[in-house]
ZAFIZA-197321 format. One line per field, with one value per residue (C-alpha): residue number from 0; x, y, z; residue in one letter. Coordinates in pm, 1 decimal, m for minus. Layout:
<atoms>
i c(NUM ...)
x c(X ...)
y c(Y ...)
z c(Z ...)
aa c(A ...)
</atoms>
This chain:
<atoms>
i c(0 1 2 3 4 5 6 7 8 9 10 11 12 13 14 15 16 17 18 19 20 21 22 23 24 25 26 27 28 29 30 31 32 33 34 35 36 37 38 39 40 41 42 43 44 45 46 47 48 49 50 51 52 53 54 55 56 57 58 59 60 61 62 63 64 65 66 67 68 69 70 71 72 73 74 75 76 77 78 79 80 81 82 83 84 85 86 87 88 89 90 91 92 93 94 95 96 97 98 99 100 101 102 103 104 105 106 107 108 109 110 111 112 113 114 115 116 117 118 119 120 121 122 123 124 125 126 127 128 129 130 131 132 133 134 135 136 137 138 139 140 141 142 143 144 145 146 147 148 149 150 151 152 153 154 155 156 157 158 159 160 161 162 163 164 165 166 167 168 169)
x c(5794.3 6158.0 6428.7 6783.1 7079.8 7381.5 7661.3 7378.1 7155.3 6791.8 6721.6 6385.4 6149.8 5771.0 5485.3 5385.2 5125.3 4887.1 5095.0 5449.4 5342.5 5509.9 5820.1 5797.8 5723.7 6060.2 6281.6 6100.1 6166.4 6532.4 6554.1 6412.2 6680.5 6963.9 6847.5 6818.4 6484.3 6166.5 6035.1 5676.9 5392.2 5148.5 4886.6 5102.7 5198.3 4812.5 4796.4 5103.4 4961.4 4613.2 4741.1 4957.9 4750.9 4471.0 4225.9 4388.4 4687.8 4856.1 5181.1 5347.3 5572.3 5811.6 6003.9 6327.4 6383.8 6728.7 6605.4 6309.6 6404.9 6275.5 6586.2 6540.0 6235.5 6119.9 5842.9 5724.0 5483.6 5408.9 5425.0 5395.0 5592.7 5411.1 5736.4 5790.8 5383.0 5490.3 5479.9 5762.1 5867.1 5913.9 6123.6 6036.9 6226.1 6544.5 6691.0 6865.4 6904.8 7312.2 7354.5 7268.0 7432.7 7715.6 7488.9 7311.3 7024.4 7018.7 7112.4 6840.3 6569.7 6702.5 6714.2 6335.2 6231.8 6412.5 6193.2 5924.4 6017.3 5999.7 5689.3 5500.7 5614.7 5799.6 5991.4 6226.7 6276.6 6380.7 6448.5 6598.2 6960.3 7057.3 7356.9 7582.3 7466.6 7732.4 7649.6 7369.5 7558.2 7813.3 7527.6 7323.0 7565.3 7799.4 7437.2 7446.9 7241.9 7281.6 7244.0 6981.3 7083.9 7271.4 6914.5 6620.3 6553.4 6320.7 6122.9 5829.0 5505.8 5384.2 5018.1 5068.7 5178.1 4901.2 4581.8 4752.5 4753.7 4375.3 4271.0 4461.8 4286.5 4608.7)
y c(m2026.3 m2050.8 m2200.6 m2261.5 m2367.2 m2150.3 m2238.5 m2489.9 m2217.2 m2178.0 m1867.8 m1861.4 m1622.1 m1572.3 m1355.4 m1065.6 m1212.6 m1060.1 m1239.0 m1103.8 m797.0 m600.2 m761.1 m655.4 m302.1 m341.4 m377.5 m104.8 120.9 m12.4 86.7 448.6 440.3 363.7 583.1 823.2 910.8 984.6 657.4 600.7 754.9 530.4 628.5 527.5 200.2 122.4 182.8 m5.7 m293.1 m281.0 m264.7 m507.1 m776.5 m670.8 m914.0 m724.3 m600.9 m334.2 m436.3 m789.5 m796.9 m1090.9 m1150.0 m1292.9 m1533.2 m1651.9 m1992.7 m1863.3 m1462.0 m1214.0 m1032.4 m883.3 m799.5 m687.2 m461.0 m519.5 m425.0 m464.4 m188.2 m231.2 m133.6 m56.5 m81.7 m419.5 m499.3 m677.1 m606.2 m482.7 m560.4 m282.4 m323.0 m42.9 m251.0 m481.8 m442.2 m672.4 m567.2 m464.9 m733.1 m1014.3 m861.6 m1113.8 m1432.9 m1460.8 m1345.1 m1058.6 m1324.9 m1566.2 m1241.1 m1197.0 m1511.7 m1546.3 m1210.5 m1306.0 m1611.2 m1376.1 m1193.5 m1509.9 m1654.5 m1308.7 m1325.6 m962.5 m799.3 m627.5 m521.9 m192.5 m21.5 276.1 289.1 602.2 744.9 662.1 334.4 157.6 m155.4 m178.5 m6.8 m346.1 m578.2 m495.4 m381.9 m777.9 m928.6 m762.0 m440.6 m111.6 211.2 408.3 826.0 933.7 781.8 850.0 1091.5 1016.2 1290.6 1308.1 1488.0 1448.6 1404.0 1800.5 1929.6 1753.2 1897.6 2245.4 2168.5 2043.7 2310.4 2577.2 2447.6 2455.0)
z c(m9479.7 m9538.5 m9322.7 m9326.6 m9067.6 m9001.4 m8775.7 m8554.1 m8570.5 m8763.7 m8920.3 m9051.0 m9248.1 m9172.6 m9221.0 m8925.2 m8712.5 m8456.5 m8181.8 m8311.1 m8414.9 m8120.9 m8181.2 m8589.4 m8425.4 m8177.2 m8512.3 m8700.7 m8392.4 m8418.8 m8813.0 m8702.7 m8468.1 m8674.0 m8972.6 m8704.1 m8746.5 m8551.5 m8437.1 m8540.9 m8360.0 m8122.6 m8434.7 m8678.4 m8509.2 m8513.7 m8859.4 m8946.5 m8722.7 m8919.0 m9289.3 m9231.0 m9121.1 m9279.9 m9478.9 m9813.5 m9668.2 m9810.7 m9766.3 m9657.9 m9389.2 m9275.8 m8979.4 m8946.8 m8663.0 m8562.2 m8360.1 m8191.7 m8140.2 m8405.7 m8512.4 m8860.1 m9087.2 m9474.4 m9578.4 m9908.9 m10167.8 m10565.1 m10812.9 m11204.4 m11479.6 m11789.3 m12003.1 m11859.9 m11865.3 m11493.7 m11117.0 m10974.5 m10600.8 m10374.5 m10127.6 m9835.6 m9562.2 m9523.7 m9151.8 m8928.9 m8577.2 m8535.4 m8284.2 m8540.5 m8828.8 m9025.4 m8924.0 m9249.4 m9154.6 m9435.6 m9657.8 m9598.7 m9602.7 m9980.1 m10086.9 m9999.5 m10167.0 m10478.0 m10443.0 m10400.2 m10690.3 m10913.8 m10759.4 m10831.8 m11204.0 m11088.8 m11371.7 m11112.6 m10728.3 m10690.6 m10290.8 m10196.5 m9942.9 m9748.5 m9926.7 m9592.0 m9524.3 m9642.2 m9508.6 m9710.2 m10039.8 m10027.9 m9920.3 m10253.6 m10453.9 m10376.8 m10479.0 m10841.4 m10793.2 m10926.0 m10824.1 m11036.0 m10910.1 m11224.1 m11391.1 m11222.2 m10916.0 m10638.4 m10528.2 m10260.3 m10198.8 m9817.9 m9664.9 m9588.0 m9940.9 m10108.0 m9852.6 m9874.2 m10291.0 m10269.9 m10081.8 m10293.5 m10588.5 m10753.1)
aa c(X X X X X X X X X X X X X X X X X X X X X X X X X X X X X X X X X X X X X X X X X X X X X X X X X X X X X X X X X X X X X X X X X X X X X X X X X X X X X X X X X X X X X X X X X X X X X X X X X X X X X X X X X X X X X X X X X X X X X X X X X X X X X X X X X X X X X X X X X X X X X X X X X X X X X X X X X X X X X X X X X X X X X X X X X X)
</atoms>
């Protein structure tokens, strides 16, 4: 899909397939792991598995390979602005394992969702960054981003909250 050399090495960028899927789960594991987080669930790996390579998936996910060894990876799916009468890309996912980090491998992954973002006729990309990653601040912050929090808030409702709501009648 897309391909560039670095330093006599090739990163490239390709869609999840059946065959690499375990290695797309491997990184995810690694982003739970360095957000410190729970790692996904062998349910919830199925599921990811499914939707993602689904006839209509409900999400795209890429792999990044530096030469032939998966080492980073983007989740990504399209919202729509009604202000902007356009899709916007949502970006759920950006990681690159630490041990690859600085090799342009990040770089490369952005360059091809911007590419994305124009080939989708997208209006925007918006993402959310942990307040102390600051890796990732300086990483989307040097590519002209900017932070939304004295804007907008994000808030959340979970699978839980919204059966207990349901069944409440409230």
């Amino acid at each position: 899909m897309h391909a560039m050399q670095n330093t006599g090495h090739t990163v490239s960028i390709r869609p999840v397939t059946e065959a690499d899927a375990g290695d797309w789960i491997d990184l995810v594991n690694a982003l739970a792991d360095y957000e410190k987080l729970d790692r996904p669930t062998s349910e919830a790996v199925e599921r990811l598995k499914a939707h993602a390579l689904a006839d209509l998936p409900k999400f795209t996910a890429w792999l990044a390979w530096l030469d032939e060894r998966p080492v980073g990876y983007c989740v990504f799916f399209e919202t729509y602005s009604t202000f902007l009468a356009k899709p916007t890309l949502y970006l759920e996912d950006l990681f690159v394992h630490p041990d690859f980090r600085g090799a342009g491998i990040g770089r490369s992954l952005w360059n091809a969702l911007e590419s994305e973002v124009l080939l989708r006729d997208c209006g925007r990309m918006e993402w959310t960054c942990l307040h102390w990653n600051m890796l990732g601040i300086k990483f989307y912050e040097k590519r002209g981003a900017c932070n939304l929090n004295d804007e907008w808030r994000t808030y959340r409702l979970v699978e839980e909250q919204i059966r207990e709501r349901q069944g409440a009648g409230t």
